[in-house]
Each structure stands twice: as C-alpha cells, then as structure tokens.
KETI-325783 format. One record per residue (C-alpha): residue number from 1; residue in three letters; x, y, z. Coordinates in Angstrom, 1 decimal, m for minus. Example, Ala and Ser with C-alpha at 12.3 -4.5 7.8 and 13.67 -1.06 7.14 Angstrom:
// residues 2
+-----+------+--------+--------+--------+
| seq | type |   east |  north |     up |
+-----+------+--------+--------+--------+
|   1 |  ALA |   12.3 |   m4.5 |    7.8 |
|   2 |  SER |   13.7 |   m1.1 |    7.1 |
+-----+------+--------+--------+--------+
// end
This chain:
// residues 350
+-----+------+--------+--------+--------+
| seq | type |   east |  north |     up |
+-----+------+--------+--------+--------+
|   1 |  UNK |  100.5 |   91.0 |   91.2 |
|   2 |  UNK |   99.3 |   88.9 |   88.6 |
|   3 |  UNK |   97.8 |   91.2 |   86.4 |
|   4 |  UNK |  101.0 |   91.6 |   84.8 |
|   5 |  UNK |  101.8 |   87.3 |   84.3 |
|   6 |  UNK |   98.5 |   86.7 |   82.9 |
|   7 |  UNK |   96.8 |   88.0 |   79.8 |
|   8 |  UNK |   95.4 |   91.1 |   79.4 |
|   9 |  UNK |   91.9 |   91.5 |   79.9 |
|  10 |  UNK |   90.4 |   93.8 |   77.1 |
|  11 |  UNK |   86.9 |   93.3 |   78.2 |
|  12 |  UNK |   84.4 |   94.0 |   81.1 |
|  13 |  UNK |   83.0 |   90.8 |   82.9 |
|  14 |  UNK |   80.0 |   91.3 |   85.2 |
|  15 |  UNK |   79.1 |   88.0 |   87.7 |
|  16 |  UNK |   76.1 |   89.7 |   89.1 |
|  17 |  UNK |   76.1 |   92.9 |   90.1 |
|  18 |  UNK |   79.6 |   92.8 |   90.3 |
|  19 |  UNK |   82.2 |   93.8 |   87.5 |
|  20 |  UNK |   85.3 |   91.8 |   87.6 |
|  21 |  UNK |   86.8 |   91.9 |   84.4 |
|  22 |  UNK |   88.1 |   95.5 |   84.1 |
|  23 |  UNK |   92.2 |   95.4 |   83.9 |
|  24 |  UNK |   92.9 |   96.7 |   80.9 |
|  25 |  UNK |   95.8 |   95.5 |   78.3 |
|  26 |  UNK |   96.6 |   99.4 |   78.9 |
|  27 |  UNK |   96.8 |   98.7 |   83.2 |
|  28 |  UNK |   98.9 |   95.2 |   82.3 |
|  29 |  UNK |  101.7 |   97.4 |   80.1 |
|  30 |  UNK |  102.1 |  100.1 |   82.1 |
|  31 |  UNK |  102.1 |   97.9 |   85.0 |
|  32 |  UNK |  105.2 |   95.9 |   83.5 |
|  33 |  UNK |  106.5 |   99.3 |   82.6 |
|  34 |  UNK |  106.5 |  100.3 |   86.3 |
|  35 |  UNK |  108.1 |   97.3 |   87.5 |
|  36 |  UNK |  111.1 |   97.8 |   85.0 |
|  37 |  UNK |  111.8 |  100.8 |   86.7 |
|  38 |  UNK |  112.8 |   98.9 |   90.1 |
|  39 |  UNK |  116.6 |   98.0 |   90.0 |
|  40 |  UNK |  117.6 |   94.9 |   90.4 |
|  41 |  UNK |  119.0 |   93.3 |   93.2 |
|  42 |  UNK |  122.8 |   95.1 |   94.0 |
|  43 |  UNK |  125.1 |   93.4 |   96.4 |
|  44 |  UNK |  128.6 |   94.4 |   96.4 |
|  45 |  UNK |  129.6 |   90.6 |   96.7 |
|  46 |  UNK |  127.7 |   89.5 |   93.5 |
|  47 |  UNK |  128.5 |   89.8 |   90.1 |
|  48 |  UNK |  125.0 |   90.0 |   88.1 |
|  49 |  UNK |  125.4 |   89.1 |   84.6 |
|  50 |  UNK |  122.5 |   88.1 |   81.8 |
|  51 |  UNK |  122.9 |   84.7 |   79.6 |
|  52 |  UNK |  120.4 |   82.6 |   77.7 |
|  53 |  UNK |  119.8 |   79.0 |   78.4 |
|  54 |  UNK |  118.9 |   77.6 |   74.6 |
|  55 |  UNK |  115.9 |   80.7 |   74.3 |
|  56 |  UNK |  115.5 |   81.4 |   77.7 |
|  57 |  UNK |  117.0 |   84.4 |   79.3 |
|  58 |  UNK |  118.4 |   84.2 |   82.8 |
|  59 |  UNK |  120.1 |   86.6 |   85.0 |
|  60 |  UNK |  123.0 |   85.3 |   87.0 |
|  61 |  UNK |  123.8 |   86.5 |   90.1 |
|  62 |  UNK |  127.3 |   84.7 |   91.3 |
|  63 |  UNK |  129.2 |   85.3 |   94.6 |
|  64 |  UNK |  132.4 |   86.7 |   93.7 |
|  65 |  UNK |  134.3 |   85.4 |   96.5 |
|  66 |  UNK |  135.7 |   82.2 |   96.0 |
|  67 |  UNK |  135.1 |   79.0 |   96.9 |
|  68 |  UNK |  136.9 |   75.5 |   97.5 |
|  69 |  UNK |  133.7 |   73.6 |   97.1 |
|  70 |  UNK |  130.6 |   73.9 |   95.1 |
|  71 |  UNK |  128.1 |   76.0 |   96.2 |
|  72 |  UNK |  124.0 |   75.8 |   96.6 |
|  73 |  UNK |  122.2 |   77.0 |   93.4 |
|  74 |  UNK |  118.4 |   78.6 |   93.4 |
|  75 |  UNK |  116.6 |   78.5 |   90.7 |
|  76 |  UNK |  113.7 |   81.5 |   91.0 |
|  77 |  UNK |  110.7 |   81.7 |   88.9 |
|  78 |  UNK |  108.9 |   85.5 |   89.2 |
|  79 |  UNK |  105.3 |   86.0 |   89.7 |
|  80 |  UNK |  103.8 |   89.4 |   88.8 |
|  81 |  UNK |  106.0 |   91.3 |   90.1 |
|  82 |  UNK |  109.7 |   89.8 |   89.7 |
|  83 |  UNK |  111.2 |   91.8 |   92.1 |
|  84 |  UNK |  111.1 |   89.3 |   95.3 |
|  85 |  UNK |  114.3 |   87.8 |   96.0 |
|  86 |  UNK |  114.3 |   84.1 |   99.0 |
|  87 |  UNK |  118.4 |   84.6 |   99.8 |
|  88 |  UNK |  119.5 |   88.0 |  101.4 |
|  89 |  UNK |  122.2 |   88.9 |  103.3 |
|  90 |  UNK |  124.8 |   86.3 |  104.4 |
|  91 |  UNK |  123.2 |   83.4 |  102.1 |
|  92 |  UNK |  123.6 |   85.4 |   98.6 |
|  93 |  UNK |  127.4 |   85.1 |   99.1 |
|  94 |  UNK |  127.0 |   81.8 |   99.7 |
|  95 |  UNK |  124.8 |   80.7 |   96.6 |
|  96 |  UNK |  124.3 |   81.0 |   93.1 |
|  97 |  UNK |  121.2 |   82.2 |   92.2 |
|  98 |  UNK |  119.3 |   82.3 |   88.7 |
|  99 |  UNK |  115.9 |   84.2 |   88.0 |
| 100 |  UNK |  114.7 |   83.1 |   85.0 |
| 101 |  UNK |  112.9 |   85.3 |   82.4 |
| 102 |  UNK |  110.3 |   83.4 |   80.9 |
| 103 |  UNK |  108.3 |   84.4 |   78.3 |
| 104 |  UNK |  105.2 |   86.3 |   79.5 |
| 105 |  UNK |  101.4 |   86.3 |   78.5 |
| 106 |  UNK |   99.4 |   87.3 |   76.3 |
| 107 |  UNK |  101.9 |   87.4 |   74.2 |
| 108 |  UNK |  103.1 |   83.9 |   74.3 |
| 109 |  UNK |  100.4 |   82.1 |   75.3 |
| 110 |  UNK |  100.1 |   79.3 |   78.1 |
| 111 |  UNK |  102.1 |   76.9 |   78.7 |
| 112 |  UNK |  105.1 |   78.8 |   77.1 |
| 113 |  UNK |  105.8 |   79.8 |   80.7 |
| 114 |  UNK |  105.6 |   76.2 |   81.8 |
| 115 |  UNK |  107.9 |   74.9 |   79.0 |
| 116 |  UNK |  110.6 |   78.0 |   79.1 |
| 117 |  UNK |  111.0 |   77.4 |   83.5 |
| 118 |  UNK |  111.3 |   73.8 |   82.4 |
| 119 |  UNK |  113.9 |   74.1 |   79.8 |
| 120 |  UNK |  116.1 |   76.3 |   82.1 |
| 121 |  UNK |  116.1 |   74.3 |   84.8 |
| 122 |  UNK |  116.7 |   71.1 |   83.2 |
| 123 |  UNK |  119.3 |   73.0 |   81.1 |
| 124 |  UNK |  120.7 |   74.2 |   84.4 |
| 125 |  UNK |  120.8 |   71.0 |   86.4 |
| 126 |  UNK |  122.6 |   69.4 |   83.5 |
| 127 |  UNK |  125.6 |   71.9 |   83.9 |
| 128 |  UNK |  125.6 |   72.5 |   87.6 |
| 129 |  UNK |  129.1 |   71.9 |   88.3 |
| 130 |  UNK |  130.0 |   74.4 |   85.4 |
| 131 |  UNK |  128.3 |   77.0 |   87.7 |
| 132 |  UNK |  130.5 |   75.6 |   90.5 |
| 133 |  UNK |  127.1 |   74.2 |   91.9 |
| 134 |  UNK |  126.7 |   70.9 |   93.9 |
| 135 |  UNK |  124.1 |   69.5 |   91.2 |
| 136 |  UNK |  122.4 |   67.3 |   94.7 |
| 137 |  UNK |  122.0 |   71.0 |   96.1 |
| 138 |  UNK |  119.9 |   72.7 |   93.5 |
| 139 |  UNK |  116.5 |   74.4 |   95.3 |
| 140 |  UNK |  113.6 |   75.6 |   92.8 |
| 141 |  UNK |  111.4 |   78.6 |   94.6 |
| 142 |  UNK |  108.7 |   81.1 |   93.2 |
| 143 |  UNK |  106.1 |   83.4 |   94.3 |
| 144 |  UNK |  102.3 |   83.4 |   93.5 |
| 145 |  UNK |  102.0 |   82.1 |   89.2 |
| 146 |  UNK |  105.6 |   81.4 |   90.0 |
| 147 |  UNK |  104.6 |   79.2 |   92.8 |
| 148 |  UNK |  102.5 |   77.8 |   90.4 |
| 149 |  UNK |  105.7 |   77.1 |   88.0 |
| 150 |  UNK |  108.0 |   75.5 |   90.5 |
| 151 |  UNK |  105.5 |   73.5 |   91.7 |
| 152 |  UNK |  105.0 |   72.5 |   88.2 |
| 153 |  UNK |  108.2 |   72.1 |   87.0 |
| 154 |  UNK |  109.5 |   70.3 |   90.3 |
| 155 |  UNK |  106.5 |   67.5 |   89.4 |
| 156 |  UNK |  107.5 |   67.2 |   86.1 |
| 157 |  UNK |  111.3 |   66.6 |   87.1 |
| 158 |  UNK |  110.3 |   64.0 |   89.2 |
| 159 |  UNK |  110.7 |   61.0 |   86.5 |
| 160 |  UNK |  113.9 |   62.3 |   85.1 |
| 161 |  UNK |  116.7 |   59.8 |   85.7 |
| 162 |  UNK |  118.9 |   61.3 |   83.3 |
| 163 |  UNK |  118.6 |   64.4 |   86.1 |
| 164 |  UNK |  120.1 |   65.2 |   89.5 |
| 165 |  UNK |  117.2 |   65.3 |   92.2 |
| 166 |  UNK |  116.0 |   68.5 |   93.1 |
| 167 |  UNK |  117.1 |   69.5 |   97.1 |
| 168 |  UNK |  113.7 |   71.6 |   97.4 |
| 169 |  UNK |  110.7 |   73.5 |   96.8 |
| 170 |  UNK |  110.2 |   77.0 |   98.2 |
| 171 |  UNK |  106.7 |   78.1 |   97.4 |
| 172 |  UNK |  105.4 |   81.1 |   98.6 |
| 173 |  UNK |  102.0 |   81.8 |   98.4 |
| 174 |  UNK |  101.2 |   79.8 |   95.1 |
| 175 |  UNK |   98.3 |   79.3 |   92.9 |
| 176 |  UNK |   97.9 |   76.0 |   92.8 |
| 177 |  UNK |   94.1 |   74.9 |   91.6 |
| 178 |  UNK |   92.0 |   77.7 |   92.0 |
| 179 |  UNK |   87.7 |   86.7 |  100.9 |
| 180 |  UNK |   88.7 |   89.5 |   99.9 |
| 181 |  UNK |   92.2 |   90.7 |   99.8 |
| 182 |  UNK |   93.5 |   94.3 |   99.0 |
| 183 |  UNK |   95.7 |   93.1 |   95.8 |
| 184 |  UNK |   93.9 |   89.1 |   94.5 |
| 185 |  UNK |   90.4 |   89.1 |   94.4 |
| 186 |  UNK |   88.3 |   85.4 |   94.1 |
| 187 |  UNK |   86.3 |   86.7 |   91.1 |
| 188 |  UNK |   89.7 |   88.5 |   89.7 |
| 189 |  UNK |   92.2 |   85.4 |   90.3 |
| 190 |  UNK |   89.2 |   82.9 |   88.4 |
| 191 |  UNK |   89.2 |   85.8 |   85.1 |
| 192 |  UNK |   92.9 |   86.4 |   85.1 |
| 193 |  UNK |   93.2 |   82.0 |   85.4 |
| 194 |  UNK |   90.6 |   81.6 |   82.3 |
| 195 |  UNK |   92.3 |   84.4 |   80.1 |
| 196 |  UNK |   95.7 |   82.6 |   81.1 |
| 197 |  UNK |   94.6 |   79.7 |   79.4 |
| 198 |  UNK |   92.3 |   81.5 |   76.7 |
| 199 |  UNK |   88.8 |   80.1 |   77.8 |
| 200 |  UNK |   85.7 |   81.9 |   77.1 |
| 201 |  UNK |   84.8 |   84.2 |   80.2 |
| 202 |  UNK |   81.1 |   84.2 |   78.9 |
| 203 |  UNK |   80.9 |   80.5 |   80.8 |
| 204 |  UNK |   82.4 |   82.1 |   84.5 |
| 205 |  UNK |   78.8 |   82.1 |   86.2 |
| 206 |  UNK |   79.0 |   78.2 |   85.2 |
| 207 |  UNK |   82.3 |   77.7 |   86.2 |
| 208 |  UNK |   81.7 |   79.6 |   89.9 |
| 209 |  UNK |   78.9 |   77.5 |   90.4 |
| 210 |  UNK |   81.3 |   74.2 |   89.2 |
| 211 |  UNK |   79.4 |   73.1 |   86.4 |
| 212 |  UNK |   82.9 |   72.4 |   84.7 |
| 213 |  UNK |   83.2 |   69.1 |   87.1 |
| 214 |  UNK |   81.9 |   66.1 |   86.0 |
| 215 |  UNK |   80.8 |   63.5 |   88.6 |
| 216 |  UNK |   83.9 |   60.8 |   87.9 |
| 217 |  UNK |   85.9 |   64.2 |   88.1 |
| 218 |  UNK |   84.4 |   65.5 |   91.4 |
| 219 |  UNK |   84.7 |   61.8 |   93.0 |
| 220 |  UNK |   88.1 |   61.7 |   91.9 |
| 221 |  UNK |   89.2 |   65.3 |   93.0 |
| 222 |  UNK |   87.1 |   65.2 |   96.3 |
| 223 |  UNK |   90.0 |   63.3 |   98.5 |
| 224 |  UNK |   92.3 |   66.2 |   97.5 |
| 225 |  UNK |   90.2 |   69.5 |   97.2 |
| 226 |  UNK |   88.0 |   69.0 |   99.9 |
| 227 |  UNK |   86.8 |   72.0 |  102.8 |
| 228 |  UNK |   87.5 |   68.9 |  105.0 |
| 229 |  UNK |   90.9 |   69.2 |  104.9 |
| 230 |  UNK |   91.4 |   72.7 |  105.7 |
| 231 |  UNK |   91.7 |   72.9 |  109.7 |
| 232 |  UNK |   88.7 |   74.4 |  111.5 |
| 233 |  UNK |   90.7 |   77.5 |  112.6 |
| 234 |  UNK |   91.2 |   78.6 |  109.0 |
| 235 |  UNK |   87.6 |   78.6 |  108.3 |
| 236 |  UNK |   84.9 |   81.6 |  108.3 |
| 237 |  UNK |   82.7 |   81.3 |  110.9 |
| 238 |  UNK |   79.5 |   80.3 |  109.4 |
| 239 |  UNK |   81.3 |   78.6 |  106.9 |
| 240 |  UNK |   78.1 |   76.4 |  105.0 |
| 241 |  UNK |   79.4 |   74.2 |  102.1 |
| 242 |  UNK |   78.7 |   75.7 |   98.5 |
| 243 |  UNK |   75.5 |   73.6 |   96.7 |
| 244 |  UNK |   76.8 |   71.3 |   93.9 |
| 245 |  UNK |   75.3 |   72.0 |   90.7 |
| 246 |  UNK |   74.4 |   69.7 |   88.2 |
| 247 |  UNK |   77.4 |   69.5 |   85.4 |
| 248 |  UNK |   77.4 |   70.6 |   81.9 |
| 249 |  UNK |   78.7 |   68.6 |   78.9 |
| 250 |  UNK |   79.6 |   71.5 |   77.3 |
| 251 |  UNK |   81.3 |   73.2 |   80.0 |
| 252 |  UNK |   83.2 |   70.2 |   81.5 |
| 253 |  UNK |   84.6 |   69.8 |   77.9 |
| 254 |  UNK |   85.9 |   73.5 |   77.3 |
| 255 |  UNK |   87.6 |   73.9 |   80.8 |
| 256 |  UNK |   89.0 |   70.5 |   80.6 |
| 257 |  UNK |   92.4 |   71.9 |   81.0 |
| 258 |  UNK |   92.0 |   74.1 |   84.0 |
| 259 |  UNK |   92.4 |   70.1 |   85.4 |
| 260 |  UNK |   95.8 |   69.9 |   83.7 |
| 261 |  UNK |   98.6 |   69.5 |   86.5 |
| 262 |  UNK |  100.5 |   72.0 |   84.6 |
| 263 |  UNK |   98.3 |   74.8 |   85.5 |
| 264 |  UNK |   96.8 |   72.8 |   88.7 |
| 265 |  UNK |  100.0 |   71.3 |   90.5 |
| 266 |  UNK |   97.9 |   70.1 |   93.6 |
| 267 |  UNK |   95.9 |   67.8 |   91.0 |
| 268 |  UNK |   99.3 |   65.9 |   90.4 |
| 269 |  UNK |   98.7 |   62.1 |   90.6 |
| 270 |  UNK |   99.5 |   60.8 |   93.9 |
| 271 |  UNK |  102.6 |   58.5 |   92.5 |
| 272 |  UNK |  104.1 |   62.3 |   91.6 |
| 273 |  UNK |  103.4 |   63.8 |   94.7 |
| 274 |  UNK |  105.1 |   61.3 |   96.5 |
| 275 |  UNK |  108.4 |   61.4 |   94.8 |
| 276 |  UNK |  108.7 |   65.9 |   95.3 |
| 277 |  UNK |  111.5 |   66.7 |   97.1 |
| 278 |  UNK |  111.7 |   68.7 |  100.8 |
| 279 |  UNK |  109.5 |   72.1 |  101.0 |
| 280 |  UNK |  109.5 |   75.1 |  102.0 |
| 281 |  UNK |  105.5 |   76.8 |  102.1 |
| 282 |  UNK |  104.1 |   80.2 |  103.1 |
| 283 |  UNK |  100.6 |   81.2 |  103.1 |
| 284 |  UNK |   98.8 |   84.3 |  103.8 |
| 285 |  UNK |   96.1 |   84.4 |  106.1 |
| 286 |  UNK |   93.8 |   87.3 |  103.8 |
| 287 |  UNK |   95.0 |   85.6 |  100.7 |
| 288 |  UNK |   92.1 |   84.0 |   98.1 |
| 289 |  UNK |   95.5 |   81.7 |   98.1 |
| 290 |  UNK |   95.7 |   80.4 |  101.3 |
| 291 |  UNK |   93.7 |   77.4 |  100.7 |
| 292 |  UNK |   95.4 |   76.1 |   97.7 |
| 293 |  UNK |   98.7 |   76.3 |  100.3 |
| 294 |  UNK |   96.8 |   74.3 |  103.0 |
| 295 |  UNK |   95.4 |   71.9 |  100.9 |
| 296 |  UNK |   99.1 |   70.7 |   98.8 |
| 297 |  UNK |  101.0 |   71.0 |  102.3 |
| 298 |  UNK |   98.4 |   68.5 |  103.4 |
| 299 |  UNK |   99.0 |   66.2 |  100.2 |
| 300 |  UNK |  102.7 |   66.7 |  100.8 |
| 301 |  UNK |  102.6 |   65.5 |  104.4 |
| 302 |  UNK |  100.1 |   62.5 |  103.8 |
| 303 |  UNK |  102.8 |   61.2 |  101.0 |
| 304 |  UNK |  105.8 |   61.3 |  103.7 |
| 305 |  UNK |  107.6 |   64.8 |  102.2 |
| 306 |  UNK |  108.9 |   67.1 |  104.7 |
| 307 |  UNK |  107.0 |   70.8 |  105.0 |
| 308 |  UNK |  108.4 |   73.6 |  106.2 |
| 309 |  UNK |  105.4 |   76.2 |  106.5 |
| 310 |  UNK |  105.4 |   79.4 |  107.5 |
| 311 |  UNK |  101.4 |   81.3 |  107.9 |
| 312 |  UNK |  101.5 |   85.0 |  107.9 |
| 313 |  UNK |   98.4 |   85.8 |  110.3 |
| 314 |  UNK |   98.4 |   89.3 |  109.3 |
| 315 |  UNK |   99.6 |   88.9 |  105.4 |
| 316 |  UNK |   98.0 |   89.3 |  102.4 |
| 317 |  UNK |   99.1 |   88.0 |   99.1 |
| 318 |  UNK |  101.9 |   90.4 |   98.0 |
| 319 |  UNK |  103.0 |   91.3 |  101.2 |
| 320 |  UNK |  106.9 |   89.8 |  100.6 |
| 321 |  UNK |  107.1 |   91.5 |   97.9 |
| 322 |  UNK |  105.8 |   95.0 |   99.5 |
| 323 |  UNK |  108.0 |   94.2 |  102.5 |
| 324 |  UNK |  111.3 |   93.8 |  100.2 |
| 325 |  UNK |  110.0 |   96.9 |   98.8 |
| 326 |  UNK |  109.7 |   98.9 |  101.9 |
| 327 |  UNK |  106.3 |   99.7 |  101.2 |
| 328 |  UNK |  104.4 |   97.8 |  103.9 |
| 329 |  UNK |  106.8 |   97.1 |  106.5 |
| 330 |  UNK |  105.7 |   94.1 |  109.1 |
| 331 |  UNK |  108.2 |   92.0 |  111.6 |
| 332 |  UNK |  106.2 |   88.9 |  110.7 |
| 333 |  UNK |  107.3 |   89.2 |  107.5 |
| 334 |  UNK |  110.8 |   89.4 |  108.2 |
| 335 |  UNK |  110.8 |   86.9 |  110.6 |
| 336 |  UNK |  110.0 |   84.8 |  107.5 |
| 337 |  UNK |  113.4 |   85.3 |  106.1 |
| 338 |  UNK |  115.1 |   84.9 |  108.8 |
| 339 |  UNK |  113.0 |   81.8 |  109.2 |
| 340 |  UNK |  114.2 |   80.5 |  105.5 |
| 341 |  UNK |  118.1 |   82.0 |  106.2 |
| 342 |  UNK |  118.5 |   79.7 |  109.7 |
| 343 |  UNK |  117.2 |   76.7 |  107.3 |
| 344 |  UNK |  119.1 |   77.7 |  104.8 |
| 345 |  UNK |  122.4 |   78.0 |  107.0 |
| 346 |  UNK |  121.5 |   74.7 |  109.0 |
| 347 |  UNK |  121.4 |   72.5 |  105.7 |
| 348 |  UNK |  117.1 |   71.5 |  106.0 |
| 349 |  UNK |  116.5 |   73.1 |  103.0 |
| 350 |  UNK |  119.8 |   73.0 |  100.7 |
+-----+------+--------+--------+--------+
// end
C-alpha cells in the first residue's frame, strides 16, 4: 500500500541473496492510476465537494441534513491506497469529514506531506465553526504513512495555544519508527522508508545491522524501542535478541533524520507524548507494523493518555482497506468498525 506514498524505486537492491528493491516508478504510476479508478465514497446523505485549504486540496464530505448544533469533524490523512474511509453508516450523517490530498512522493519530496497535512489541519481547526464543527470535537485519523502523518501532525499541534485541542487520534496500523506479510515486507518497508527520505540504499546492509545508532542514541532510544516492551505473546517463539553492531560515523551522520519525530512519531520527546490527546489504535497481527503500534500504545499509556486498541489476530497490513473493498472479507474486521461506531456514538472518541 505504500508503494504508491513513497518514492519510486528505479533501482534493484539486493541484501543477500535477496532482491528487495524491484518496484518500479512504472509499478508506482500505474498503481496510482488503478486506485483513481475506485469511486469515491457515495452516500445519499452527503454532499461531496472539492476546496483548497491555502495549496492544499481537500474533499469535503458534509451531511446534508441539518443540524441545530455543531457537529464532529474528521480530519483523514490516506496512506497508499486512499480509499479507506473510519465513519460509515449512521456516523457519516452525523459528521463532517475531510480527506486531505497532500502532495505525494517522489514528486514532492519529504516532508512536503508532513507540512501540507499540517497546514490543512491547522487551517481547518482555525475555521471549525464555519464548517458547523464543534472546534473541541475535531478527531485526526490515518492509515499506514497516514498513520504516520496524524501521529505527526497531532504531536506537532500539541504546543499550539493559538489552536483548539485535538479530541483524538485514530491510527490504524501506522508506521511509526521502523515477518513476512502478503502486501509490507521488513526489507521492502526499510527501502521504500530510505527512498522517502532520499538516503542512499547502497548503506541498507549497515542500516539492517544498526550501524546508523550511535551509543548516546541507542542509550537514549532503548527505554522506548525496546523488545522488552512488546508482551511475550506477541513474540516468535525462539525470539533471540539481534547482535549490536559497532556504529559508523559515517552512517549515523547520513540517516540522521530517519530519528526525526516527523518521520519517527514514537521517538517524540516524552514532554510531547504526554500532552496527545485520546486514541484510537489497531494493529495487525502478520503486519511488519505491529510492533511500532505496540510499542507507542505502551508510550501512550505510561504518560496517562487513554488507548483504545483494537489487534486483528488474523489481519495483515491492508486488510481495512481490502475489507472496505470487498476483496478479503473477514468479521474481525468488521467488528472493528462497529468497535469505532459504538465509541463514536457513545462520546469516548469525539
């Protein structure tokens, strides 16, 4: 899924034996080409309508029944495949909703994602009420890189006084720092991740091997990214802890930003995580994701912030977005929704 957010990748990388690097910019367009072709969400109780906040585009879609009170607004940030949609049913009447169009990779490079879902929101929160939304009940979400961007953006709201608070966070299955699954490989998620931020793949045998950590870095890092914070359950049996390998000055000086809370959220400082509003987390158990989920729902909990988490035992990363779809149909992924939709309803999450 996101083959089509990050940059193309024009050249084959080899780790081994293996070949990682082979999605071509060819696969990436005609990947977004096939997407286009899905139709957009159609309810016969919205009106769907495209604006621009400053340069960013945005689609709209607004209840058309009226209201005597202000509503909920979401603010939705696509991943790869920008066709997922968190309220269905009942709850789109109910809210505004806004799925921003940021500007995508390789043509614009990073963070003009970050900065584009961060204008539009902060555009948006500043002229709720001309929405007819409560500003106090405004709830970022995003799926996978767009996981990665509400994350982002909801941490770099979190010192704006001159804003309304965020309500929530919905992230579902996000990349947040970096097995096997049938659509996000480990190799593939660390080459797409480099070309993202334009580092040289000719260093990714140092970098799996995490020669890009210096030793203040990795005593710094260790209380948050740690395989003793994932629960024993969630581990391989067998699990043996990867060998540290000495750092290089070179290395640790070229991927200096992959440590940038921008494109690693769960890195935030802990004075940031502890001002993030109520969320809203799902994780995939065959997802090279999962951990990154485990690990900030732990940070989030060990600051005081209330998680809501919902683990798909049988999911893989993609599979929301395949269920919308009707392309792999499973009740545990429905039950998700309806999960989020009682919340919803009830007032936990907005």
């Amino acid at each position: 899924m996101l083959w089509i957010f990050f940059p193309a990748i024009k050249s084959s990388v080899s780790l081994g034996n293996k070949n990682i690097g082979y999605i071509s910019s060819s696969k990436v367009h005609l990947l977004r080409v096939i997407m286009e072709t899905i139709p957009p969400l159609k309810d016969t109780r919205l009106l769907i309508k495209d604006v621009r906040f400053e340069r960013v585009k945005v689609r709209i879609y607004q209840p058309k029944a009226s209201s005597n009170s202000l509503r909920r607004g979401m603010l939705y940030f696509h991943g790869g495949v920008d066709s997922i949609w968190p309220v269905t049913g009942n709850d789109c009447a109910k809210t505004l909703s806004l799925l921003f169009r940021y500007r995508l990779a390789p043509e614009h490079p990073y963070p003009a994602q970050f900065e584009d879902c961060l204008t539009a929101a902060i555009h948006f929160l500043r002229t709720a009420q001309d929405h007819g939304v409560d500003p106090s009940r405004v709830v970022i979400c995003g799926d996978s890189s767009g996981g990665t961007l509400t994350a982002a953006v909801a941490q770099a709201l979190v010192n704006r006084r001159d804003l309304p608070k965020l309500r929530a966070q919905i992230l579902i299955y996000p990349f947040l720092q970096n097995a096997r699954v049938p659509i996000l490989l480990k190799e593939r998620t660390l080459v797409l991740g480099l070309k993202y931020i334009n580092l040289d793949l000719g260093f990714i045998k140092e970098l799996f091997k995490g020669c890009h950590v210096s030793e203040q870095q990795r005593l710094k890092y260790q209380k948050w990214v740690s395989p003793d914070h994932i629960p024993h359950e969630f581990k391989t049996r067998g699990y043996k802890p990867s060998p540290k390998s000495p750092p290089s000055e070179e290395i640790c000086e070229m991927a200096k930003l992959v440590f940038d809370p921008v494109f690693s959220p769960l890195l935030a400082e802990d004075s940031v995580i502890a001002q993030l509003p109520e969320t809203f987390l799902l994780t995939c158990e065959f997802d090279v994701l999962r951990d990154d989920g485990l690990l900030y729902k732990k940070r989030l909990e060990d600051h005081g912030i209330k998680v809501t988490w919902c683990h798909l035992e049988e999911g893989f990363h993609g599979t929301v977005f395949l269920n919308t779809n009707h392309v792999w149909k499973r009740e545990s992924t429905g039950s998700v929704y309806k999960e989020y939709g009682q919340r919803l309803r009830k007032g936990c999450i907005c």
